[in-house]
C-alpha positions as CSV (number, residue, x, y, z in Angstrom):
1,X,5.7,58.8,163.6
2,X,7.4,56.2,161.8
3,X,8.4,58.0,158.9
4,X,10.2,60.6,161.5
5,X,11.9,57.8,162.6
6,X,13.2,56.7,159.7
7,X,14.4,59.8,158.6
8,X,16.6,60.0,162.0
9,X,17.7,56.5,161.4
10,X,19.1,57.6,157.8
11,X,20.9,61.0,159.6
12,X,22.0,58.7,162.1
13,X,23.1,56.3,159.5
14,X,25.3,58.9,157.8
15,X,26.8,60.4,160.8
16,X,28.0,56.7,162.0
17,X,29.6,56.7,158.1
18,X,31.6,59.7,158.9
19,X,32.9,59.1,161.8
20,X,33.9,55.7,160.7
21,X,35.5,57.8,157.4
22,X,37.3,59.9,160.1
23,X,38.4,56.8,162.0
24,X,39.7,55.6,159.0
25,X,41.8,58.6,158.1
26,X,43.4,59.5,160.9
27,X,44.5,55.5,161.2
28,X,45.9,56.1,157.5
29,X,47.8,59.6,158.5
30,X,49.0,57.5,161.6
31,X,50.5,54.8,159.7
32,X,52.1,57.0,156.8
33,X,53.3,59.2,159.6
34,X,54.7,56.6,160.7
35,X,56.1,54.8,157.8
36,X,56.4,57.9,154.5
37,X,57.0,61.1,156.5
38,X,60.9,60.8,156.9
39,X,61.2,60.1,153.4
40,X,59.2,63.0,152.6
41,X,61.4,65.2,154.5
42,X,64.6,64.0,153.2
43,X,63.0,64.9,149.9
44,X,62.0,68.3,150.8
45,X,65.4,68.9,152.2
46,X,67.1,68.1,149.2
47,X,64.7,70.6,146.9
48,X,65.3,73.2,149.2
49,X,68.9,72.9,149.0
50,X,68.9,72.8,145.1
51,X,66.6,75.5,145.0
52,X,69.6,77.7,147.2
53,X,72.2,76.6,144.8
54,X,70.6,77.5,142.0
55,X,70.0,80.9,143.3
56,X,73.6,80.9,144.3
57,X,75.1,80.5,140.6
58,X,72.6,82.5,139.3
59,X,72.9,85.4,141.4
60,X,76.5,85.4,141.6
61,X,77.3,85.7,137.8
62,X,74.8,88.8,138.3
63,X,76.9,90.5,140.8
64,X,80.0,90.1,139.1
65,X,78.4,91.9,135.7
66,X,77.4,94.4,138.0
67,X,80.9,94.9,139.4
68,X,82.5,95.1,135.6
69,X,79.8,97.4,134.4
70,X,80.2,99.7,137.3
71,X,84.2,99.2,136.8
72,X,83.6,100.5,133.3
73,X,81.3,103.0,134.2
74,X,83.9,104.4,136.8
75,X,86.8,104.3,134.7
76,X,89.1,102.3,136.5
77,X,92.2,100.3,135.4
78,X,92.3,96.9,134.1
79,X,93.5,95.8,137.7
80,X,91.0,96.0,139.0
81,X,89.1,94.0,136.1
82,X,92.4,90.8,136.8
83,X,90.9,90.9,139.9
84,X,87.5,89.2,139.0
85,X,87.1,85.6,139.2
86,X,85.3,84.6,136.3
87,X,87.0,81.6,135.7
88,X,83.6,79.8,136.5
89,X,82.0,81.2,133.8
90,X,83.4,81.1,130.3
91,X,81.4,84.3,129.1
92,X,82.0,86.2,131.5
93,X,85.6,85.5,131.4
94,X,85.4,86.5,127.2
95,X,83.7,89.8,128.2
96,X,86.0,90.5,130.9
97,X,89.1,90.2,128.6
98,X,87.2,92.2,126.0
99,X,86.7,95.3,128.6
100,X,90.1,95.4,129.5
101,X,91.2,95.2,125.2
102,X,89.0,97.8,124.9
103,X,90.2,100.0,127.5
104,X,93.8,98.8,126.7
105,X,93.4,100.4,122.7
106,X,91.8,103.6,124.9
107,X,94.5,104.0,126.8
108,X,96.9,103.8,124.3
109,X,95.3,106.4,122.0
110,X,95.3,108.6,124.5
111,X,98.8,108.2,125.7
112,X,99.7,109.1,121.8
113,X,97.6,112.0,121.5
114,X,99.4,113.1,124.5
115,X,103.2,112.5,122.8
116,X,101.3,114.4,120.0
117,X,100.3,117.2,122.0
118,X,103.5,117.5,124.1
119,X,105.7,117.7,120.9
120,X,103.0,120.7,119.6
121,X,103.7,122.5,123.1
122,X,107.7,121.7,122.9
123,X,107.4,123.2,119.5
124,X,105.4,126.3,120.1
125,X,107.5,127.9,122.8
126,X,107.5,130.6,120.7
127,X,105.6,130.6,117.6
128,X,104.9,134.1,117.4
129,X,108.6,134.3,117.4
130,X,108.9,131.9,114.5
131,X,106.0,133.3,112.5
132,X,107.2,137.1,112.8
133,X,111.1,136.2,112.0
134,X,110.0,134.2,108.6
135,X,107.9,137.4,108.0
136,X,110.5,139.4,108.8
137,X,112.6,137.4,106.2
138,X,110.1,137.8,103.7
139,X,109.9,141.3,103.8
140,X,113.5,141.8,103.4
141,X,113.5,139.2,100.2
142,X,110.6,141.2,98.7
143,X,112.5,144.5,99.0
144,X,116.0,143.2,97.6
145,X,113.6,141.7,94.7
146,X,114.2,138.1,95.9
147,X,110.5,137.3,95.5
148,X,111.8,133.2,95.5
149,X,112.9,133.7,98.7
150,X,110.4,135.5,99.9
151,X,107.7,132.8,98.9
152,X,109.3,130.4,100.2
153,X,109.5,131.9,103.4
154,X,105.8,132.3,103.2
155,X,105.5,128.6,102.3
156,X,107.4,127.7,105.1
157,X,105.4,129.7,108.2
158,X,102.4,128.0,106.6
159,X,104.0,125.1,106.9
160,X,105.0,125.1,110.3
161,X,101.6,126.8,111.6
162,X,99.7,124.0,110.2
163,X,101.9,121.4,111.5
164,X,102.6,122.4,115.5
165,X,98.7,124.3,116.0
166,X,95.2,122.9,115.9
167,X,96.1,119.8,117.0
168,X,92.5,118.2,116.5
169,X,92.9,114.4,115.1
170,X,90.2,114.8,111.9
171,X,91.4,117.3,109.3
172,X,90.0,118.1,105.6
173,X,91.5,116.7,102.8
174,X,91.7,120.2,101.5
175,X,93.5,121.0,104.2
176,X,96.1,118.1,104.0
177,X,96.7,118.7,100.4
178,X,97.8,122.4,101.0
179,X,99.9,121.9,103.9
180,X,101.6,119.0,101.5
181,X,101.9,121.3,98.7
182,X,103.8,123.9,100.7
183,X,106.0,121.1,101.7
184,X,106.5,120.2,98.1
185,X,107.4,123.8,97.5
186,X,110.2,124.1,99.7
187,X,111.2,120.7,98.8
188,X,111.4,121.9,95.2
189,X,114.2,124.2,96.2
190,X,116.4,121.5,97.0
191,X,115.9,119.7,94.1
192,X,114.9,122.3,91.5
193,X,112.6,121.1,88.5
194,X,113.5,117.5,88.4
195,X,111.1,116.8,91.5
196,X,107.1,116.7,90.7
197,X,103.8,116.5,92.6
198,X,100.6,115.0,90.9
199,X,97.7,115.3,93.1
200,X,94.9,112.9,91.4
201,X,90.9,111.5,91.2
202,X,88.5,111.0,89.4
203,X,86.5,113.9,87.9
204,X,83.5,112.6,89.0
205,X,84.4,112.5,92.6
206,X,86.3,115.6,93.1
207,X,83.8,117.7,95.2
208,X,83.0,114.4,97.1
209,X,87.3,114.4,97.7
210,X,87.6,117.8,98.9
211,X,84.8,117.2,101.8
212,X,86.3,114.0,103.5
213,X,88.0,114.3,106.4
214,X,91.4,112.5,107.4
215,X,93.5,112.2,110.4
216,X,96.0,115.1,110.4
217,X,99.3,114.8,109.3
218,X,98.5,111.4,107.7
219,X,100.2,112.4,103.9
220,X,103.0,114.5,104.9
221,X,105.3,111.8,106.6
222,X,104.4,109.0,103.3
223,X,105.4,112.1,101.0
224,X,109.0,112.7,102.9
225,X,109.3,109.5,103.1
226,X,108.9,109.5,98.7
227,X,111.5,112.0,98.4
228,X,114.2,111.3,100.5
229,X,114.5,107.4,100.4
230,X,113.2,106.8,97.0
231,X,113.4,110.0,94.7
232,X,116.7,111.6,96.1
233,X,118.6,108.2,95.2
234,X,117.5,107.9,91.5
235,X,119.0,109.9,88.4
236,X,116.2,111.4,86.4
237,X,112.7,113.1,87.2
238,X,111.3,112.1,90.6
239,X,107.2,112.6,90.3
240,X,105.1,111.9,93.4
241,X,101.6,110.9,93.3
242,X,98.7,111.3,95.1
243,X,95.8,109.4,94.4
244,X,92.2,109.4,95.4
245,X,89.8,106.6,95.0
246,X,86.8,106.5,96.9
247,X,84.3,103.6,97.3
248,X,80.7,104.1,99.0
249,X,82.2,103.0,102.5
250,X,86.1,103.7,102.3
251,X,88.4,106.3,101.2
252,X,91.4,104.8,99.7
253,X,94.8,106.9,99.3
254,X,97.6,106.1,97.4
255,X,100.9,108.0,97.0
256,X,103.2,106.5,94.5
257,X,106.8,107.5,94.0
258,X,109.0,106.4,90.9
259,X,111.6,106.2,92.8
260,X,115.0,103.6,93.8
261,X,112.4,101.0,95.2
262,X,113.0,98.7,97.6
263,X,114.0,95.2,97.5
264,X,111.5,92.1,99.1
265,X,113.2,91.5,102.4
266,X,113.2,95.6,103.4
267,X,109.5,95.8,101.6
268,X,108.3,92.8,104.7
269,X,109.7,94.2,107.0
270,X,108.5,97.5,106.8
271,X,105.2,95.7,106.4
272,X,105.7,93.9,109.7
273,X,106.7,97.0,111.8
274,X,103.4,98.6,110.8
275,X,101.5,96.0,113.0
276,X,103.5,96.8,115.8
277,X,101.7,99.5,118.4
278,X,104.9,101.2,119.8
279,X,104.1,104.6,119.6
280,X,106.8,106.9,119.0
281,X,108.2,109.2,117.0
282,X,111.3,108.9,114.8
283,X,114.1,112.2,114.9
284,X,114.5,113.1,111.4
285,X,111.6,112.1,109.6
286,X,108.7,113.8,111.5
287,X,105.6,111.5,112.2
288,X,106.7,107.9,111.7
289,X,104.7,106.3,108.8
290,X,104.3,103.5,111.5
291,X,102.7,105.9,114.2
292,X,100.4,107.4,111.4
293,X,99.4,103.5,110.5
294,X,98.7,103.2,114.3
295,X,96.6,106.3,114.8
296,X,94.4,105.5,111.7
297,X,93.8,102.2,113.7
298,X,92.9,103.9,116.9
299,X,91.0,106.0,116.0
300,X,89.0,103.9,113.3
301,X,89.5,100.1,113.9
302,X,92.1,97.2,112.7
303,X,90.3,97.7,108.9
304,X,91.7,100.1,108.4
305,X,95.7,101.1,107.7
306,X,98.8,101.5,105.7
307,X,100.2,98.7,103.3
308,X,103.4,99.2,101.3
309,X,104.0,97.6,97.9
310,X,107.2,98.4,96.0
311,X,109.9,97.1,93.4
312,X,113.3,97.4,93.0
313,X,113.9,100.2,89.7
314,X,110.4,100.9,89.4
315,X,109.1,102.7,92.8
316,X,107.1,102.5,95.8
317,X,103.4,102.9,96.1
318,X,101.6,103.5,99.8
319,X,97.9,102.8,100.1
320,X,96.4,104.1,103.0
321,X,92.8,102.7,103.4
322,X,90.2,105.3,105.8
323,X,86.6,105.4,106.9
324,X,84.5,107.7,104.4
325,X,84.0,110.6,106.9
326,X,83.2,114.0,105.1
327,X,82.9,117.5,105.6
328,X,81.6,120.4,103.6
329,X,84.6,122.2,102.1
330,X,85.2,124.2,99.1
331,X,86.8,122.7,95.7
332,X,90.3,122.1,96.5
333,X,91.8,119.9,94.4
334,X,93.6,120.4,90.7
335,X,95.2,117.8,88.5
336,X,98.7,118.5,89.0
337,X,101.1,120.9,90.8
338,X,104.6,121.4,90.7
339,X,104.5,124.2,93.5
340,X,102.9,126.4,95.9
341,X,102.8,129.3,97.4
């Protein structure tokens, strides 16, 4: 009996220690209440509000991406990209003036293959007409035995047909050569044997040459260009050369004249005009050399391009510098021509 006892004094014991712990407790919670919880509160408030700003400027930058990508993806003009507030954020403000450089370099490309093509279709109102009257010439050359005549006829329909048809911008070098040595054939009528065409690389590299590809109508321009301000000025044999030198990443072209040359003031600014991006084309000396200089760096980047180098008595030389892009063609190329057919 008295060990029961005891044992329900001890439980008893314990549950008076609880209560007391409980007592205690909720006398604590009553006095922190009363003295902690608007501190606490004010604390809480003020991470809740940081935590909304920082969702604020980090979703926001977010939304804008998304509105330039889909801006991009959709085409649109570069208004609509000057109406983006990025000033708050310095990247996005880079990548936004980026988007609209690229599109900018797009859109002018395209405008000049446009010009391009609407000179082709001005020019081939009739080219059936053309082609069958310089045939029809031809013929009649042949039969009066005028077989000069009649190839240069033939030189010049080949001429033509390669210049105003086909108007894709990547040609072969094979195909640029020929077109430039019917052009050097017709040429060769106005000035008889005095005027030369060298077409040059080196041996090793010749069926490499003839499979590279280069925008169209990239030599014939530099080669005009040779001949009438250079070679038709001097006394003496005018030679024009074409050069090939190709390294493992570029295809570098040079076309030298030995021409009048050209003093330091017209040599700068002929220089200067190539880095301007008008896009047009000059009457009387087909494609611009400054429109082919801006097409090479449309299509492949401001690496790549036209410099002229030239001195007074000695000549001009033209170095056009192109992406190695090839194509398999057939040997083309021979060391020198002085005509074609």
């Amino acid at each position: 009996m008295k060990k029961f006892l005891s044992v329900r004094f001890v439980y008893f014991g314990a549950a008076i220690g609880c209560l007391a712990a409980v007592l205690s407790l909720i006398g604590f919670l009553a006095a922190w209440r009363t003295k902690w919880f608007v501190p606490f509160a004010i604390v809480l408030a003020l991470l809740f509000c940081t935590l909304l700003l920082t969702c604020f400027f980090l979703w926001k930058p977010y939304c804008e991406t998304t509105r330039i990508i889909k801006i991009f993806a959709a085409s649109l003009s570069t208004k609509e990209i000057d109406r983006i507030q990025v000033h708050y954020n310095p990247q996005m403000k880079l990548l936004g003036e980026h988007l609209k450089e690229s599109m900018k370099v797009s859109s002018a490309f395209e405008l000049s293959k446009r010009q391009a093509q609407y000179q082709a279709l001005q020019n081939q109102i009739n080219p059936h007409f053309l082609y069958n009257t310089l045939e029809s010439i031809r013929s009649e050359a042949l039969l009066a035995g005028l077989d000069s005549v009649a190839d240069m006829c033939e030189a010049l329909a080949c001429f033509f047909r390669y210049t105003i048809s086909n108007m894709k911008d990547l040609v072969a070098i094979e195909d640029e050569i020929q077109n430039i040595r019917n052009y050097f054939y017709i040429q060769q009528y106005r000035f008889g044997s005095r005027l030369k065409l060298v077409v040059d690389c080196d041996e090793e590299d010749r069926d490499v040459v003839v499979k590279c590809t280069i925008p169209k109508l990239t030599l014939q321009p530099i080669v005009e260009n040779a001949i009438i301000h250079g070679i038709e000025q001097k006394i003496g044999e005018g030679i024009v050369t074409i050069r090939f030198v190709l390294t493992e990443t570029r295809v570098i072209i040079e076309v030298m004249d030995n021409g009048v040359g050209m003093d330091e003031k017209t040599l700068e600014k002929i220089n200067e005009n190539m880095q301007d991006r008008i896009l047009n084309h000059k009457d009387g000396s087909g494609i611009a050399i400054a429109n082919v200089n801006n097409r090479i760096k449309l299509l492949f980047g401001e690496d790549y391009g036209i410099v002229v180098y030239s001195t007074v008595g000695v000549g001009t030389d033209v170095e056009i510098a192109l992406p190695r892009t090839m194509e398999r063609r057939k040997e083309f190329l021979r060391d020198e021509t002085e005509g074609a057919k």
